[in-house]
N, C-alpha and C positions, 0 to 999 in steps of 0.2 A: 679134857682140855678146857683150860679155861680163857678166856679173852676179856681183855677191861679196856673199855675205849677210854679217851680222858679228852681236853682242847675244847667243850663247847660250850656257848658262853651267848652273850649278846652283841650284836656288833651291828654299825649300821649299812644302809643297803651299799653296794661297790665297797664293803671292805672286805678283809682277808682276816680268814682262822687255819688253824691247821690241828685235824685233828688226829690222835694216837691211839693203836690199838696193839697193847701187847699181850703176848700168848706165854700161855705157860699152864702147868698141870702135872702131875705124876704120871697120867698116861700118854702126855706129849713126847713126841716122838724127836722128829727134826722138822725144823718151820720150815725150810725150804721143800719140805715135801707135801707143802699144804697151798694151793690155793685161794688168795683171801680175796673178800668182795666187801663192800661198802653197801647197804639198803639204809632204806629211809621211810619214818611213815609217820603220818600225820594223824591225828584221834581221827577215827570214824573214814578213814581211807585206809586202802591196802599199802602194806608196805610193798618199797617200790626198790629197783635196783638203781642205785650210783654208778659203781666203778668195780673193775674187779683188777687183778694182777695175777699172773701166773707163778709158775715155783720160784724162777731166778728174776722175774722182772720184765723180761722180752718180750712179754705180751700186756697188751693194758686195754682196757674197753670200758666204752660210758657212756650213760644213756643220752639221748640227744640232748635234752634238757640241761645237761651239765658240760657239756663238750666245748674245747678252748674255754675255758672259766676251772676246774677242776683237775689236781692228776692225782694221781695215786702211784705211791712208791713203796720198796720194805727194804728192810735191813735185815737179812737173816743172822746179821752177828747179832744181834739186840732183841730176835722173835720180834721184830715191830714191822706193822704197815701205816704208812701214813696216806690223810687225804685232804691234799693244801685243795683250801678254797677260794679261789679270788672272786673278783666281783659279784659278792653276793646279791642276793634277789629279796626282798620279802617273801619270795613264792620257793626260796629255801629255806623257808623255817618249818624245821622236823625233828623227831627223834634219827640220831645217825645209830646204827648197831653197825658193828663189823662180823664178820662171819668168815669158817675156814671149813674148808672140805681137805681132804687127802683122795684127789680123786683128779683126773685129768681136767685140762681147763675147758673144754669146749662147755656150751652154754655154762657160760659164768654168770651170765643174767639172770639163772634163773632160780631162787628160793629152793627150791626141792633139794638142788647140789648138794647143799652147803648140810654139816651136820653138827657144826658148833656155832655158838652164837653169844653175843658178848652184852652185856645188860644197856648198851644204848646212851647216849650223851645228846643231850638238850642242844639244841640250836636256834639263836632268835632270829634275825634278822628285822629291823627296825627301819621304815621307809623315812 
């Protein structure tokens, strides 16, 4: 499985980005049997969890630091997950990776789940 996030960029503090992470591979299966989550890390700090979404969407979680400011949605016609950002912070400048598990959502926060992971898109935020 492969994951390519795309959307990050520099922007400054209180604006909006939105960024895309589509799936795809020769052993990908079907997106909607995949769980995807949103992390973030910053050089020389652990990467930390965003957002996650369950198989069809009816579920969604984020870490306090991002909640009402962030959602997360997918398209399983398109293998995409999206994660609109509104008012950003300077203290959201990070590398974003997406990640997907095939595996039930309960702790979606948590790194271990997840068994794909997508090479990460840059994000500035500028005070």
């Amino acid at each position: 499985v492969q994951l390519q996030a795309s959307g990050g960029g520099l922007v400054q503090a209180v604006g909006s980005l939105r960024l895309s992470c589509a799936a795809s591979g020769r052993t990908f299966s079907t997106f909607s049997r995949y769980i995807m989550g949103w992390f973030r890390q910053v050089p020389g700090k652990e990467r930390e969890f965003v957002a996650a979404i369950s198989w069809r969407g009816s579920s969604t979680d984020f870490a306090d630091s991002v909640k009402g400011r962030f959602t997360i949605s997918r398209d399983n016609n398109k293998n995409t997950v999206y994660l609109q950002m509104n008012s950003l912070k300077p203290e959201d400048t990070a590398i974003y990776s997406c990640a997907a598990a095939e595996r039930s959502y309960g702790g979606s926060y948590r790194l271990a789940k997840y068994d794909y992971w997508g090479q990460g898109t840059q994000v500035t935020v500028s005070s």
